[in-house]
C-alpha positions as CSV (number, residue, x, y, z in Angstrom):
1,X,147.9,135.5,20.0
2,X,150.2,133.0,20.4
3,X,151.9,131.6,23.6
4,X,152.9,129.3,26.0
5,X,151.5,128.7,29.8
6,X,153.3,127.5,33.0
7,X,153.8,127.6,36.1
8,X,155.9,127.5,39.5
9,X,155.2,127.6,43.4
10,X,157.6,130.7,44.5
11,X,156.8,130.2,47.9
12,X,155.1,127.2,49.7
13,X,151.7,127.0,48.7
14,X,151.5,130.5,46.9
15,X,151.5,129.2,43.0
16,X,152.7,132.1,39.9
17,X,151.7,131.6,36.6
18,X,153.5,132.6,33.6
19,X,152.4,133.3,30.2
20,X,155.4,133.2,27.7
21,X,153.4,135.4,24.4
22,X,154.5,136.8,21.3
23,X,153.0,140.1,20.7
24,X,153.3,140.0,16.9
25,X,151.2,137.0,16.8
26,X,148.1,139.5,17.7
27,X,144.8,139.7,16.3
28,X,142.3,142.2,17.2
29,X,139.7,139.9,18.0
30,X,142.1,138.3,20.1
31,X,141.0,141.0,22.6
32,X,137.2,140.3,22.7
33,X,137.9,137.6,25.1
34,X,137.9,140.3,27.5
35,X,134.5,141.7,28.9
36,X,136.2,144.9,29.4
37,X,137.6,145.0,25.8
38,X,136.4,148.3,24.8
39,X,138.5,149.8,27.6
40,X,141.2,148.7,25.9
41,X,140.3,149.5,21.7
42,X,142.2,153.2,22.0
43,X,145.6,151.1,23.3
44,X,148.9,150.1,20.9
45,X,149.3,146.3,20.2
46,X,151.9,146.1,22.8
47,X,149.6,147.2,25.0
48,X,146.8,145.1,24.1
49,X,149.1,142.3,24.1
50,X,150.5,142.5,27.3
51,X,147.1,143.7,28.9
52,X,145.8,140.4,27.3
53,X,148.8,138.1,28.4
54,X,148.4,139.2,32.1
55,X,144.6,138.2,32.4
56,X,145.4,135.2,30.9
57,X,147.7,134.2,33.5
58,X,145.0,135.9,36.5
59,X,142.8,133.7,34.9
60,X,144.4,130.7,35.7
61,X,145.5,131.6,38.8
62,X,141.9,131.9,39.9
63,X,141.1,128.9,38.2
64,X,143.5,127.3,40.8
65,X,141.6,128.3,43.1
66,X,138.3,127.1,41.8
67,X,137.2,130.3,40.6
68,X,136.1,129.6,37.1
69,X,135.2,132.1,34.2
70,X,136.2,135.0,36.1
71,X,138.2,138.0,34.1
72,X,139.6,140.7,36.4
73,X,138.3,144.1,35.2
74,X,139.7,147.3,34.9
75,X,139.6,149.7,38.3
76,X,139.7,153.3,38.6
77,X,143.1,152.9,39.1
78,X,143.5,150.7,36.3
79,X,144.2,147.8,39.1
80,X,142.5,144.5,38.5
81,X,139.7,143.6,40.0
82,X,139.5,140.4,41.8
83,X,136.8,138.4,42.9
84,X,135.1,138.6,46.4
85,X,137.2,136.9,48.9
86,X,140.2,136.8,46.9
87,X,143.0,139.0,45.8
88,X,146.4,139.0,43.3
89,X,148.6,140.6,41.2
90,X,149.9,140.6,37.9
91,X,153.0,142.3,36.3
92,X,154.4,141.9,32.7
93,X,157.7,143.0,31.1
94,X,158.8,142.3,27.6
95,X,157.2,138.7,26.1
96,X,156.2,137.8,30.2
97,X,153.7,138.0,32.0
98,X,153.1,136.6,35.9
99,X,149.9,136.5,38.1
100,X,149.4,135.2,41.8
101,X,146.0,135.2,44.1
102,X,145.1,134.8,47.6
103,X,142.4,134.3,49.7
104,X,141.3,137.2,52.0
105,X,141.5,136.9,55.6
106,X,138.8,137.4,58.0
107,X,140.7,140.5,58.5
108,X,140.7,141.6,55.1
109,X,144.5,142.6,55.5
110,X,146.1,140.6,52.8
111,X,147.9,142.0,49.9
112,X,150.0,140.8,47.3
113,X,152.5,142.3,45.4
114,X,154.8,140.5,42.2
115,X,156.9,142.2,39.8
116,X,159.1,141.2,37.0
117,X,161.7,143.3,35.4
118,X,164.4,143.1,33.0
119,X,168.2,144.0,34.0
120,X,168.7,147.7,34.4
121,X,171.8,148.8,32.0
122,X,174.4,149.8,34.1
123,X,174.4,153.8,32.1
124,X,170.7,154.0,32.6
125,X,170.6,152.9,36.4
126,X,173.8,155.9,37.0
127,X,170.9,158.4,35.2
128,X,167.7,157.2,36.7
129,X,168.4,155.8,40.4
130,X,167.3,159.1,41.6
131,X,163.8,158.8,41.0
132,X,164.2,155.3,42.7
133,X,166.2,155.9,45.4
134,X,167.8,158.3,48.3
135,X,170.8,159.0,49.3
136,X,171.2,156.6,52.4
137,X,169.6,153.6,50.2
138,X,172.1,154.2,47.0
139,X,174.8,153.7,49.7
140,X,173.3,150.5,50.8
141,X,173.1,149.3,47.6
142,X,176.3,149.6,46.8
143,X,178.0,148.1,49.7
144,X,176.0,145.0,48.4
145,X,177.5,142.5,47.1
146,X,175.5,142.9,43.7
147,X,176.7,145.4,41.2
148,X,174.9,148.8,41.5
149,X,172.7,148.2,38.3
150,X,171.7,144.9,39.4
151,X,170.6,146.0,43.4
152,X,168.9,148.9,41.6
153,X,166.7,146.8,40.1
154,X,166.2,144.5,42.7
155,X,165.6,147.8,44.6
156,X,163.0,149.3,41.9
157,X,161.0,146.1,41.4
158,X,160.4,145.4,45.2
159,X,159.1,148.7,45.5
160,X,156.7,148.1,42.9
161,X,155.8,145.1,44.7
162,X,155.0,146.6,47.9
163,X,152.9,149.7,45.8
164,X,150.8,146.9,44.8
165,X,150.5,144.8,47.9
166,X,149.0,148.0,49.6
167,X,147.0,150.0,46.9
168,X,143.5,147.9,48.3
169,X,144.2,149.1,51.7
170,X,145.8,152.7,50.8
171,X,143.3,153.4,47.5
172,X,145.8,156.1,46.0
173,X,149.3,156.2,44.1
174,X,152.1,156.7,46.3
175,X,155.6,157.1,45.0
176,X,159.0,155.3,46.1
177,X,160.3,158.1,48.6
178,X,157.4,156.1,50.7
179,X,159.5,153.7,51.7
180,X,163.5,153.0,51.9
181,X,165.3,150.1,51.6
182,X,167.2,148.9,55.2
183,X,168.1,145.1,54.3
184,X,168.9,143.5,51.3
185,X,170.6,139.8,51.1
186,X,170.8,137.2,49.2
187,X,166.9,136.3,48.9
188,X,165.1,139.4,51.0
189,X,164.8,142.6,50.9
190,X,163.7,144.5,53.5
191,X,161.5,147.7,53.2
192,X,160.8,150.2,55.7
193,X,157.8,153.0,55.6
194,X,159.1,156.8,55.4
195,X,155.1,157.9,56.0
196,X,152.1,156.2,57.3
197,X,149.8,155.2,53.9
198,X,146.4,154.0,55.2
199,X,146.4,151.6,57.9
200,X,150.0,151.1,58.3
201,X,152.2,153.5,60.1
202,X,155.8,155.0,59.6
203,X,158.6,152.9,60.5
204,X,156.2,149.6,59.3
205,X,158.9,147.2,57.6
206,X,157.5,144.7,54.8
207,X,159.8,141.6,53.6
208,X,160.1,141.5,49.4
209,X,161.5,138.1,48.7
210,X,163.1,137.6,45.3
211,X,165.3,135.7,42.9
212,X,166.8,136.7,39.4
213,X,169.7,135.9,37.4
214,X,171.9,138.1,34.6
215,X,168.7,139.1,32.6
216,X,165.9,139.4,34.7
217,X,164.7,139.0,38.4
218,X,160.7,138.7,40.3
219,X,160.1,140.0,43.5
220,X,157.4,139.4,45.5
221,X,155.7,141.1,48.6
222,X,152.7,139.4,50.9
223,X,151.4,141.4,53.5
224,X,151.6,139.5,57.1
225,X,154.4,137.1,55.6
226,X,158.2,137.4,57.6
């Protein structure tokens, strides 16, 4: 498979990388690169391809940190699985995909969460925003000083963010009515918990940090950051 790999600090001394691929360029052999291929050989190409893309850019961002030669598997909850002493995230939409790691605290209470989305069309955000949002939050959003379909999908991708940041600490799927938006500005968003999930409680707020422009926008959630 073809494509091209970069990448860029989005916040001090926390390092994404980005794989650009073209999903028509795939082989099947492509995919035995991955020891957990096999979990994969039922999948569609764009599937594969994507799936493929993302590891790619884990690897690397392991490799940053001198972990060499290590493929993130497949969990039960189909999350990757990192290394001991470190953790990540990686999210793909269209010909992109993005990975970031960490190191674990002593704590172990570090969590990462990126995201990447495409623009929601204005017609499908008025159809959709109610699986994504309440009441009280589609209000918020549009008093902002982004068009609704845009703070929608600001809206939508922190949340997925903040599900991955705190799936190794909750261990189940949770959906967005977990937690509301109560801030948004120009670079933050500002989440806040409807229920407790694991070790954090209700009314626990996380900060999503995130940038974008008219096609597309990341956001990014790390657990103990403000």
């Amino acid at each position: 498979m073809q494509y091209q790999l970069s990448h860029f600090d989005f916040l001090p001394h926390l390092r994404v990388y980005r794989v650009d691929f073209d999903a028509t360029t795939f082989q099947p052999n492509d995919l035995l690169w991955l020891p957990h291929h096999q979990r994969l050989s039922n999948s569609v190409v764009k599937r594969k391809a994507e799936h493929l893309a993302g590891r790619i850019a884990a690897c690397e961002a392991l490799r940053f940190h001198g972990v060499n030669d290590y493929v993130p598997g497949i969990g039960l909850h189909r999350e990757p699985c990192w290394p001991p002493g470190f953790t990540g995230s990686v999210t793909h939409s269209g010909n992109v995909a993005l990975s970031t790691v960490i190191t674990d605290s002593a704590d172990m209470r570090e969590g990462i969460g990126i995201d990447y989305e495409e623009i929601i069309a204005p017609h499908i955000a008025e159809e959709i925003h109610g699986g994504i949002i309440d009441c009280a939050e589609k209000e918020l959003l549009r008093q902002s000083r982004w068009p609704f379909h845009y703070a929608l999908t600001i809206a939508f991708c922190a949340k997925e963010s903040l599900f991955k940041a705190l799936f190794r600490h909750v261990g189940r799927y949770f959906d967005f009515s977990y937690a509301s938006i109560s801030k948004i500005d120009e670079t933050r968003l500002t989440l806040t918990l409807n229920h407790s999930l694991g070790p954090y409680k209700k009314g626990n707020t996380f900060m999503a940090i995130w940038n974008g422009d008219a096609e597309k926008l990341i956001t990014l959630i790390r657990l103990g950051w403000q």
